[in-house]
py3Dmol code that shows the C-alpha trace and the ligand (Angstrom):
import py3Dmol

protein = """\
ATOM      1  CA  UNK A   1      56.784   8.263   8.204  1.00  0.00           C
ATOM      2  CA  UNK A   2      53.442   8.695   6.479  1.00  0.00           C
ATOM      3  CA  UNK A   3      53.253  12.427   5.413  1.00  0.00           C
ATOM      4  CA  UNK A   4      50.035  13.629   3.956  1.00  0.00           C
ATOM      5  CA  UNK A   5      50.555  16.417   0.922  1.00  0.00           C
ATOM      6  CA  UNK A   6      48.638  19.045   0.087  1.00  0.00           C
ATOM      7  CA  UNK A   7      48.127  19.622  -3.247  1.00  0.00           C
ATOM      8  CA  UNK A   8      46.750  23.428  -3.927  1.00  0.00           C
ATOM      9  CA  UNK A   9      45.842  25.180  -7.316  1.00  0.00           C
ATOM     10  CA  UNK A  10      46.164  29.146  -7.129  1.00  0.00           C
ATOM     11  CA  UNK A  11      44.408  30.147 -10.314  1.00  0.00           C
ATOM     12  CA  UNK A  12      44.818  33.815  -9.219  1.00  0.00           C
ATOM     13  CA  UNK A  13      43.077  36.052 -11.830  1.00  0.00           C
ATOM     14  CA  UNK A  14      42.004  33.272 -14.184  1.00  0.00           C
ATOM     15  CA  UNK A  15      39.086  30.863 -15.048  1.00  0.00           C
ATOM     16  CA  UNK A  16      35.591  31.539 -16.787  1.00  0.00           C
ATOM     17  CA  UNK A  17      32.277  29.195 -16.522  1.00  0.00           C
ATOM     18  CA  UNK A  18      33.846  27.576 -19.673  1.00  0.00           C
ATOM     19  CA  UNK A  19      37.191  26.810 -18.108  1.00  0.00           C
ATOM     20  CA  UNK A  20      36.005  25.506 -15.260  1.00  0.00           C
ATOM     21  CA  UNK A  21      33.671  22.985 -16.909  1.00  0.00           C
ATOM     22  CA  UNK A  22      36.676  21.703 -19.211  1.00  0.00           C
ATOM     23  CA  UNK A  23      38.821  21.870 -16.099  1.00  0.00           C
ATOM     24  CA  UNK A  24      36.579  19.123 -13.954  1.00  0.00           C
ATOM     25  CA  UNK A  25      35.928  17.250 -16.788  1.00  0.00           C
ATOM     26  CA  UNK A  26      39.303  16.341 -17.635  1.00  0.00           C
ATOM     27  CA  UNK A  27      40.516  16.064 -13.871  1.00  0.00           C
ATOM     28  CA  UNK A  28      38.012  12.792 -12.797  1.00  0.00           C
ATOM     29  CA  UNK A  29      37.223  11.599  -9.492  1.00  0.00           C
ATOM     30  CA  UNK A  30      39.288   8.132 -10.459  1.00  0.00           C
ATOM     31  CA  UNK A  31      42.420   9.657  -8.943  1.00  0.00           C
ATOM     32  CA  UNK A  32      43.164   8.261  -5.769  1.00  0.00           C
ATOM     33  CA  UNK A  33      43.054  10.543  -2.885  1.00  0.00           C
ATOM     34  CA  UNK A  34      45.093   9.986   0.183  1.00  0.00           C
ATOM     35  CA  UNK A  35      46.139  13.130  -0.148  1.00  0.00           C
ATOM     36  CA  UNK A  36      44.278  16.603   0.039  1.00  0.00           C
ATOM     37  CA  UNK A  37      43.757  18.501  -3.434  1.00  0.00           C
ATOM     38  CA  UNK A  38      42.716  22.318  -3.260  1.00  0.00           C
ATOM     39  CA  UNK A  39      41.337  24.305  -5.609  1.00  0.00           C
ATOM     40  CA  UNK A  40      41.532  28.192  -5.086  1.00  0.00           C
ATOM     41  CA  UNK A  41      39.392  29.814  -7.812  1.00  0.00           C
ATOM     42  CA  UNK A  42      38.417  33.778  -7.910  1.00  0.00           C
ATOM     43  CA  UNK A  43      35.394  34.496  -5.407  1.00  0.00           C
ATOM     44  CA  UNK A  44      32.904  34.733  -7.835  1.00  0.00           C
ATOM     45  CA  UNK A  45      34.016  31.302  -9.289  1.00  0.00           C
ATOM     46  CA  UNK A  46      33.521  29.472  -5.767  1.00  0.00           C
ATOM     47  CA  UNK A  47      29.954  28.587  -6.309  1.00  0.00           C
ATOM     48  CA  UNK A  48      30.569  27.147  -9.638  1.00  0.00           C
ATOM     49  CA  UNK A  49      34.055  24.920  -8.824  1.00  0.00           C
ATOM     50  CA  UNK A  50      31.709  23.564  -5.353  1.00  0.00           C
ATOM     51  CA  UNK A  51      29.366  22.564  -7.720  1.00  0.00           C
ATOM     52  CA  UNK A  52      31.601  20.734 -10.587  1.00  0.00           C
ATOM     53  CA  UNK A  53      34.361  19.641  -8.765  1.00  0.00           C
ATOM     54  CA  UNK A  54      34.879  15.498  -7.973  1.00  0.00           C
ATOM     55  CA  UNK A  55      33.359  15.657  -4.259  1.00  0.00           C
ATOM     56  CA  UNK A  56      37.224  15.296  -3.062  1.00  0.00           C
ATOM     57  CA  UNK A  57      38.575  18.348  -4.026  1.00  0.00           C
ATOM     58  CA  UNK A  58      38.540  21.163  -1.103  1.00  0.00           C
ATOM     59  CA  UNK A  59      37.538  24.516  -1.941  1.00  0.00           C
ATOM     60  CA  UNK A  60      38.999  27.711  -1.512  1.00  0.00           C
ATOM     61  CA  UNK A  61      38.996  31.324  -1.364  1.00  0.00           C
ATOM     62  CA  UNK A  62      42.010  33.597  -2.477  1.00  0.00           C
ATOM     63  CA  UNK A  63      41.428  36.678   0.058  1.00  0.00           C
ATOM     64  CA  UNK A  64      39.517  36.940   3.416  1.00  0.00           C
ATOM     65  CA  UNK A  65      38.134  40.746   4.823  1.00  0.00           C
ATOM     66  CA  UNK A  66      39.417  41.666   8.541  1.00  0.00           C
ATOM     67  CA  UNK A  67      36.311  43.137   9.236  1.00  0.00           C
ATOM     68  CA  UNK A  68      32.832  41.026   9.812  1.00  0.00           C
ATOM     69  CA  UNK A  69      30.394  43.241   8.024  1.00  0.00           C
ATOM     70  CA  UNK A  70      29.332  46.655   6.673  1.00  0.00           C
ATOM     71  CA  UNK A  71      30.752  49.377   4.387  1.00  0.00           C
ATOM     72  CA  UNK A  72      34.073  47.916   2.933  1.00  0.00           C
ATOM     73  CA  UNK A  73      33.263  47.735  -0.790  1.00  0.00           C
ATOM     74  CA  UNK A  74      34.646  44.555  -2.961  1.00  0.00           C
ATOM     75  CA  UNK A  75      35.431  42.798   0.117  1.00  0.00           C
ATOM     76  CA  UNK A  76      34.008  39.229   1.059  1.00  0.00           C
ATOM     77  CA  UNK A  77      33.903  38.109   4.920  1.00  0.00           C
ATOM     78  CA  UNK A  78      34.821  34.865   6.608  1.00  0.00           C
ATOM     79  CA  UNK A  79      30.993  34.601   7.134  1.00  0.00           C
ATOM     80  CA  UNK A  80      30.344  34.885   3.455  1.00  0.00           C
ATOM     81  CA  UNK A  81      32.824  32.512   2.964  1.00  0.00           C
ATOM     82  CA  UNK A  82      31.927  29.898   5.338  1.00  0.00           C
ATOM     83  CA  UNK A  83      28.097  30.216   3.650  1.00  0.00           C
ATOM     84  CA  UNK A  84      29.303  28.887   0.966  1.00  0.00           C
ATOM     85  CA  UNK A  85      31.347  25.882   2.414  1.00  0.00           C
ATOM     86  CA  UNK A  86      34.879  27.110   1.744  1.00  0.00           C
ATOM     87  CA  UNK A  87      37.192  24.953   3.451  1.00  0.00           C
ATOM     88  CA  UNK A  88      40.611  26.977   2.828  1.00  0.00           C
ATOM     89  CA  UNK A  89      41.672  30.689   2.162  1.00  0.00           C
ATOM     90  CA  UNK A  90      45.212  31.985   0.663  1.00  0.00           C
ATOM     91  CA  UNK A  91      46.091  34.727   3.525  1.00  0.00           C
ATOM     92  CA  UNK A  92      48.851  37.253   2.769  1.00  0.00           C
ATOM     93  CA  UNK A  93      50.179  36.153  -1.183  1.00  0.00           C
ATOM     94  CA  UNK A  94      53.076  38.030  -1.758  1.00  0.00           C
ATOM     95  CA  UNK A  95      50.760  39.392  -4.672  1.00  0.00           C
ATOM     96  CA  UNK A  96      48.570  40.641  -1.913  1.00  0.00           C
ATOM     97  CA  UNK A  97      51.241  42.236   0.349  1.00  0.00           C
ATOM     98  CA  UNK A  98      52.664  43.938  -2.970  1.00  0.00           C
ATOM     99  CA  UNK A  99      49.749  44.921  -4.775  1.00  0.00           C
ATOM    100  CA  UNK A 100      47.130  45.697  -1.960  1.00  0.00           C
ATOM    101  CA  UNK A 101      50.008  46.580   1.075  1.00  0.00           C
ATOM    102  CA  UNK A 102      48.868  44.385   3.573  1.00  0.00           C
ATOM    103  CA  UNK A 103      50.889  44.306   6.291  1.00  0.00           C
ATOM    104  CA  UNK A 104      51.781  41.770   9.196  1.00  0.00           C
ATOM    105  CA  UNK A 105      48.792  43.338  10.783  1.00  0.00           C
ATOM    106  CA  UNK A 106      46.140  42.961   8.545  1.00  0.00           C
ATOM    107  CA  UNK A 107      47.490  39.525   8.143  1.00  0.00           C
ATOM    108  CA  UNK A 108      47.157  38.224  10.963  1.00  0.00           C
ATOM    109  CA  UNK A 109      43.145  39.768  11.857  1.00  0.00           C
ATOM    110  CA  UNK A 110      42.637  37.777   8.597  1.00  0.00           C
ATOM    111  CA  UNK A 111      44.008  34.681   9.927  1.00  0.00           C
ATOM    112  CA  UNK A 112      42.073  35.550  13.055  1.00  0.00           C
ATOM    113  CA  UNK A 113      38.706  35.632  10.730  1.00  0.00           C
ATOM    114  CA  UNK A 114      39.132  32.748   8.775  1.00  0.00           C
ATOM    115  CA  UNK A 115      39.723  30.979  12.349  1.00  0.00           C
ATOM    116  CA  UNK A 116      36.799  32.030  13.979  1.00  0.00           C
ATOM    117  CA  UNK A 117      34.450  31.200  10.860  1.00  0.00           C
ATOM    118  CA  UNK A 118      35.806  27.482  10.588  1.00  0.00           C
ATOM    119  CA  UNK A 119      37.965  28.081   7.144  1.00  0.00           C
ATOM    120  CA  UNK A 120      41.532  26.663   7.358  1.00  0.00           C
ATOM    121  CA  UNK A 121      44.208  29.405   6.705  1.00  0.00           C
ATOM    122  CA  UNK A 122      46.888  29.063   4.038  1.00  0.00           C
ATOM    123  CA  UNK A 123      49.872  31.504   5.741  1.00  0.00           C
ATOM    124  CA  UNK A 124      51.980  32.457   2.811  1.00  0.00           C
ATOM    125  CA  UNK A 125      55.552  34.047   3.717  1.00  0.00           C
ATOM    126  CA  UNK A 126      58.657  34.838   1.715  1.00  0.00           C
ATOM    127  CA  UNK A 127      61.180  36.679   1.436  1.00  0.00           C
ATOM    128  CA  UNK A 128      62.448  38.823  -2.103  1.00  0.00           C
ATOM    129  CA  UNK A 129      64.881  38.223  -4.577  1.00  0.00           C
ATOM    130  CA  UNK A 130      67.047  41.274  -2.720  1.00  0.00           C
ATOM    131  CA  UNK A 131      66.826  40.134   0.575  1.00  0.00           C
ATOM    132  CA  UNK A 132      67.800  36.396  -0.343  1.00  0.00           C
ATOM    133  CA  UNK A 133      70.967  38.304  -1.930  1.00  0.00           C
ATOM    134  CA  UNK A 134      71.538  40.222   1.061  1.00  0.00           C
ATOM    135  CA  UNK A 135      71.515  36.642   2.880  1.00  0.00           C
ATOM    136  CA  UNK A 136      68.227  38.046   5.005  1.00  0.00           C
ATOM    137  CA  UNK A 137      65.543  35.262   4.179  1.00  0.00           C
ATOM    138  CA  UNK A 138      65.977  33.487   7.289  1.00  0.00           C
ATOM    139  CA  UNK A 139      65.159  36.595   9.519  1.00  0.00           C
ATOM    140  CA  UNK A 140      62.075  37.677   6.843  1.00  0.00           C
ATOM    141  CA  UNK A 141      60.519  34.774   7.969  1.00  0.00           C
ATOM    142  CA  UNK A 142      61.539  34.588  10.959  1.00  0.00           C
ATOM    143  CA  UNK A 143      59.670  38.036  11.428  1.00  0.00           C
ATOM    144  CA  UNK A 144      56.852  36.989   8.735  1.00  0.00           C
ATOM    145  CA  UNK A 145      55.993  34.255  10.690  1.00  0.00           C
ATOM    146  CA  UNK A 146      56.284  35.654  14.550  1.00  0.00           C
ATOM    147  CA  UNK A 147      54.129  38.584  13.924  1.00  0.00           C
ATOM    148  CA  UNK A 148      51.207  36.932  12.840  1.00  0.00           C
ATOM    149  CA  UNK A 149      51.458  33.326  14.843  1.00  0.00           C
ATOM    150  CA  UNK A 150      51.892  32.722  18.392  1.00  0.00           C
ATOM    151  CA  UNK A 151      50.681  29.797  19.995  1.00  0.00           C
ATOM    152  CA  UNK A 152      47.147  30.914  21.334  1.00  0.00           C
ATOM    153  CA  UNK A 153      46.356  30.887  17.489  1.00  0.00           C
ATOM    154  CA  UNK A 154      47.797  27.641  16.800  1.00  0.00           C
ATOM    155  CA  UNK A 155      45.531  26.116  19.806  1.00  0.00           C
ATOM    156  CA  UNK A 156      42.471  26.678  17.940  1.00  0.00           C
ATOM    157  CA  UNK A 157      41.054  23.564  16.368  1.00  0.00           C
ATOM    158  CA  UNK A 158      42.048  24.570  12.666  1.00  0.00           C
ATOM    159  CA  UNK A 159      44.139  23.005  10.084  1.00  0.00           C
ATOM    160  CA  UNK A 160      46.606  25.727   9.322  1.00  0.00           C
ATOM    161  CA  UNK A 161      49.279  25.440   6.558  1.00  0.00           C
ATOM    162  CA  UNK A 162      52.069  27.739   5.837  1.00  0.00           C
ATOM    163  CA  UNK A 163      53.024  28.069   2.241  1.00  0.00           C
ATOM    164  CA  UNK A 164      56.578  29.504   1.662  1.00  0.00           C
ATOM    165  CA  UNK A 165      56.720  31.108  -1.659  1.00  0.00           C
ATOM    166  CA  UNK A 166      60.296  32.879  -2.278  1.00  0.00           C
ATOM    167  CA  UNK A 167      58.948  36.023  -4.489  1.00  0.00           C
ATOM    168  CA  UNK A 168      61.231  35.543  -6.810  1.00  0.00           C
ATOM    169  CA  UNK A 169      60.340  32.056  -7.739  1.00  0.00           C
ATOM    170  CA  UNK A 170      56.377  33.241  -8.236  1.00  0.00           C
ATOM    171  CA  UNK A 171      55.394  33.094 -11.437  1.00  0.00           C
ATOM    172  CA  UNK A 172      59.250  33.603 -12.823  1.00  0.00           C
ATOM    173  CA  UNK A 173      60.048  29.981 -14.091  1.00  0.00           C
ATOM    174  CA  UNK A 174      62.813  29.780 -11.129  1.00  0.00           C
ATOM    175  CA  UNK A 175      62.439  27.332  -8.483  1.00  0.00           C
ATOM    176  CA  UNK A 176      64.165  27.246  -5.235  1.00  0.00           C
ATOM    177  CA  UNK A 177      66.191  24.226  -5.447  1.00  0.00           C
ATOM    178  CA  UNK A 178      64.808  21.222  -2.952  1.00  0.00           C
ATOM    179  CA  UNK A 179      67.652  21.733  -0.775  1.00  0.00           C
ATOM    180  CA  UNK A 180      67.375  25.133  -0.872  1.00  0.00           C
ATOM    181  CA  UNK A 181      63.295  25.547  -0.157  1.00  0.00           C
ATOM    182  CA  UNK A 182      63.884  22.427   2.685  1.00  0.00           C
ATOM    183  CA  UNK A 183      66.498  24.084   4.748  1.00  0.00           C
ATOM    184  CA  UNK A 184      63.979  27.146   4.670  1.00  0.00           C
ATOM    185  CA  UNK A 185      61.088  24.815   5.504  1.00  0.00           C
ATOM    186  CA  UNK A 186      62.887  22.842   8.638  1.00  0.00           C
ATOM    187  CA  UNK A 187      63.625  26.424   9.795  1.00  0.00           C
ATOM    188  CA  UNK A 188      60.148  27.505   9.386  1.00  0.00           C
ATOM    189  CA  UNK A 189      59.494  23.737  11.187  1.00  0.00           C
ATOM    190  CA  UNK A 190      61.338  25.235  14.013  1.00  0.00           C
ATOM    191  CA  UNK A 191      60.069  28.535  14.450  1.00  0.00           C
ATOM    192  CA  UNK A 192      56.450  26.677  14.731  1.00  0.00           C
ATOM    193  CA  UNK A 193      57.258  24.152  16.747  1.00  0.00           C
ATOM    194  CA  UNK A 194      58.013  26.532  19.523  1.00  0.00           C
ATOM    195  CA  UNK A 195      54.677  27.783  19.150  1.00  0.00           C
ATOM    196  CA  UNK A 196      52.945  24.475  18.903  1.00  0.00           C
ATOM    197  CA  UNK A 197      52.934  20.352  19.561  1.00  0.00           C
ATOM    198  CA  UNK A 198      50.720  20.166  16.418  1.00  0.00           C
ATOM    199  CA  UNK A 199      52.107  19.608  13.083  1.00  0.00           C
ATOM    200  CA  UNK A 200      51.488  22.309  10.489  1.00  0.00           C
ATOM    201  CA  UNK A 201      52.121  21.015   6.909  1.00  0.00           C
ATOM    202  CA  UNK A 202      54.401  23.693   5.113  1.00  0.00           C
ATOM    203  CA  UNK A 203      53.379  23.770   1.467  1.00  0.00           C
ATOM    204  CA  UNK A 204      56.305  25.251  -1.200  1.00  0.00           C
ATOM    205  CA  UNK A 205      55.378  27.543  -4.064  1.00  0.00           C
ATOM    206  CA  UNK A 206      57.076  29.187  -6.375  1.00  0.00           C
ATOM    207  CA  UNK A 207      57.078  27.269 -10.144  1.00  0.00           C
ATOM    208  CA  UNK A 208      56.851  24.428  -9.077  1.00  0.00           C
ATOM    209  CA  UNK A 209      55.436  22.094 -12.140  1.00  0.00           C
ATOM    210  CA  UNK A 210      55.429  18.518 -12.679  1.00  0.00           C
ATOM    211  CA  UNK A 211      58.786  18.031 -13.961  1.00  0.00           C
ATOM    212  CA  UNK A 212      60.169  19.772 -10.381  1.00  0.00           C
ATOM    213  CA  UNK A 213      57.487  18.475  -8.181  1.00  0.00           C
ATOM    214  CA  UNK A 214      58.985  14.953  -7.182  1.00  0.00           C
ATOM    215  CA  UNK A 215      61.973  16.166  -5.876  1.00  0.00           C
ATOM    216  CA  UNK A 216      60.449  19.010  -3.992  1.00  0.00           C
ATOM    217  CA  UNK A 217      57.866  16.575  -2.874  1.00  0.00           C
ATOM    218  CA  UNK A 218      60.619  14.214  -1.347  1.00  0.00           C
ATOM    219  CA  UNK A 219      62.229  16.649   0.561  1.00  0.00           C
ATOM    220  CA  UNK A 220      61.410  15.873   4.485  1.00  0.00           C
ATOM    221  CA  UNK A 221      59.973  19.009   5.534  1.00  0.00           C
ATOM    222  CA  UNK A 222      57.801  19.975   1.999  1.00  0.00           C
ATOM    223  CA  UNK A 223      54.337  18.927   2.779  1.00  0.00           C
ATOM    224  CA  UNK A 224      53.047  20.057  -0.493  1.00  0.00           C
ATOM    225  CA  UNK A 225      52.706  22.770  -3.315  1.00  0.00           C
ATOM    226  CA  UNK A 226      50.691  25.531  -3.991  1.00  0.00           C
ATOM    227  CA  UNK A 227      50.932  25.773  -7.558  1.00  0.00           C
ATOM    228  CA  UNK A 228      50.121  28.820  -9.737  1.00  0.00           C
ATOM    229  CA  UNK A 229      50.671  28.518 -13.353  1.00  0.00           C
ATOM    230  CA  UNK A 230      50.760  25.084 -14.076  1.00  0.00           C
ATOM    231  CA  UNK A 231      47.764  24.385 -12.544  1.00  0.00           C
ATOM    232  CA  UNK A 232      45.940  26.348 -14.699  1.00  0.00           C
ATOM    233  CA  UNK A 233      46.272  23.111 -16.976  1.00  0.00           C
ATOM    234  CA  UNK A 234      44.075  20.468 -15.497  1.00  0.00           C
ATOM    235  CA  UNK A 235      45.974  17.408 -16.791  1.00  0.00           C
ATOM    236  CA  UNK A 236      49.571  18.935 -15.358  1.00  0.00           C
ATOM    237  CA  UNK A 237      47.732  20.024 -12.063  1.00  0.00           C
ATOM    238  CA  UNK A 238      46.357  16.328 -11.672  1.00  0.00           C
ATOM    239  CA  UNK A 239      49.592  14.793 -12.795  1.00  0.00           C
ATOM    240  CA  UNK A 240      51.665  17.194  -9.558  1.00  0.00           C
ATOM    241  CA  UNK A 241      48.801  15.519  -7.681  1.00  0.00           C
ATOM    242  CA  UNK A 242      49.465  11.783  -8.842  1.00  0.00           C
ATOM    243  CA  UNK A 243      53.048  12.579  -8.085  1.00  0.00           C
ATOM    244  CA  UNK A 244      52.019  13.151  -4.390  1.00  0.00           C
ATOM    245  CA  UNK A 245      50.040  10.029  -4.313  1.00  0.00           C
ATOM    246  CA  UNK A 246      52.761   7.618  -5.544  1.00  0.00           C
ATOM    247  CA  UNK A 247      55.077   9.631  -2.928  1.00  0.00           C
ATOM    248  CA  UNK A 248      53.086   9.003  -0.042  1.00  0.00           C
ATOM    249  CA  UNK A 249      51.659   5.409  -1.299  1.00  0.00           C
ATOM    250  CA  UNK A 250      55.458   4.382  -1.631  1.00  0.00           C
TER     251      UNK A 250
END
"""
ligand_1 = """\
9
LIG
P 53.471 30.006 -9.593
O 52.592 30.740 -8.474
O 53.287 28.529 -9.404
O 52.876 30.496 -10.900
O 54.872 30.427 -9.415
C 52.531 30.245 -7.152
C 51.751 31.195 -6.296
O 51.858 32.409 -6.505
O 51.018 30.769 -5.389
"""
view = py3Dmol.view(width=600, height=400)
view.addModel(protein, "pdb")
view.setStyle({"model": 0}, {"cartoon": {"style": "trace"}})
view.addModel(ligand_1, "xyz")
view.setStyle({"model": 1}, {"stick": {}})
view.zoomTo()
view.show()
């Protein structure tokens, strides 16, 4: 089966002008690129990584608005976004749902946004250290995913990808194990599939580095990473890339 990755860098909070020229020059265009890599910078970055990055990188933004226009200070539309070429958008980060309580809701008039200005949604679910101990993550995103898809959304001519991040995996140094994050991926395969003939790649995150990433990579249903931390360091990021390549180029 030939399964294309997708290879995404969060960089969250991070990155300066100075970073970002240091990143690009150590990551070169000489990689191959079967694959798709994705590069996620802070708004105000996007301009900058468009303009350094090898022309096969994708862009993208971290956040979308709901609304179109108007009085919603610090907010940036899908319009806004689109201006500026973005190709993808991160839409409902755990960090987001904590941090800035969006809800199901709000998620899914996001979605709705990025949809109607051309930018391909990155759907991120998960479910809590608690509720994985109270044996609940199947119906989190079971409920995560149902109250913001449906398959009227998934007929719109969009490359969608779901990323499941278990919270407590983010940013903690603890990795779902591959079996563990693919029986949570088929199930998430399932869920979609009702809603949809298309395939939608489902992307894992949650520490995954390059020492983890080949057997998360190999696992049937993990389409790719969305990697936080470590790719913050250029040479790592490329190397999870690489990993991807030799994967899919056998
Ligand atoms: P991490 O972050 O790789 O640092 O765990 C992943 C994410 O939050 O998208």
């Amino acid at each position: 089966m030939d399964k294309k990755y997708y290879i995404a860098a969060n960089w969250k909070m991070n990155a300066s002008l100075s970073f970002i020229d240091d990143y690009f020059s150590s990551l070169d265009s000489n990689s191959e690129n079967s694959n798709e890599m994705i590069v996620c910078p802070p708004d105000i970055y996007l301009q900058s990584v468009i303009k350094t990055a090898p022309k096969f990188i994708k862009t993208g933004a971290q956040n979308i608005s709901s609304h179109d226009v108007g009085a919603y200070t610090g907010e940036c539309s899908g319009e806004m976004l689109a201006d500026h070429f973005v190709q993808y958008v991160i839409i409902g980060h755990s960090e987001r749902r904590q941090y800035h309580q969006e809800s199901n809701e709000e998620i899914k008039l996001k979605i709705m946004k990025a949809i109607e200005n051309g930018i391909n949604p990155i759907l991120c679910i998960g479910e809590s250290k608690k509720e994985r101990e109270l044996d609940q993550t199947f119906d989190v995103i079971n409920n995560q995913i149902r109250s913001v898809l449906d398959s009227d959304l998934l007929s719109k001519d969009i490359n969608m990808l779901i990323a499941y991040e278990p919270i407590w995996a983010i940013g903690t140094g603890l990795t779902a194990t591959p079996d563990m994050a693919n029986d949570v991926h088929s199930f998430i395969h399932s869920i979609v599939s009702e809603m949809t003939s298309k395939s939608i790649p489902i992307i894992y995150g949650g520490s995954m580095k390059e020492s983890n990433a080949k057997e998360l990579l190999e696992m049937e249903h993990i389409h790719g990473g969305l990697i936080g931390g470590a790719s913050l360091d250029a040479s790592e990021f490329l190397n999870i890339y690489n990993i991807a390549e030799e994967i899919r180029n056998g």
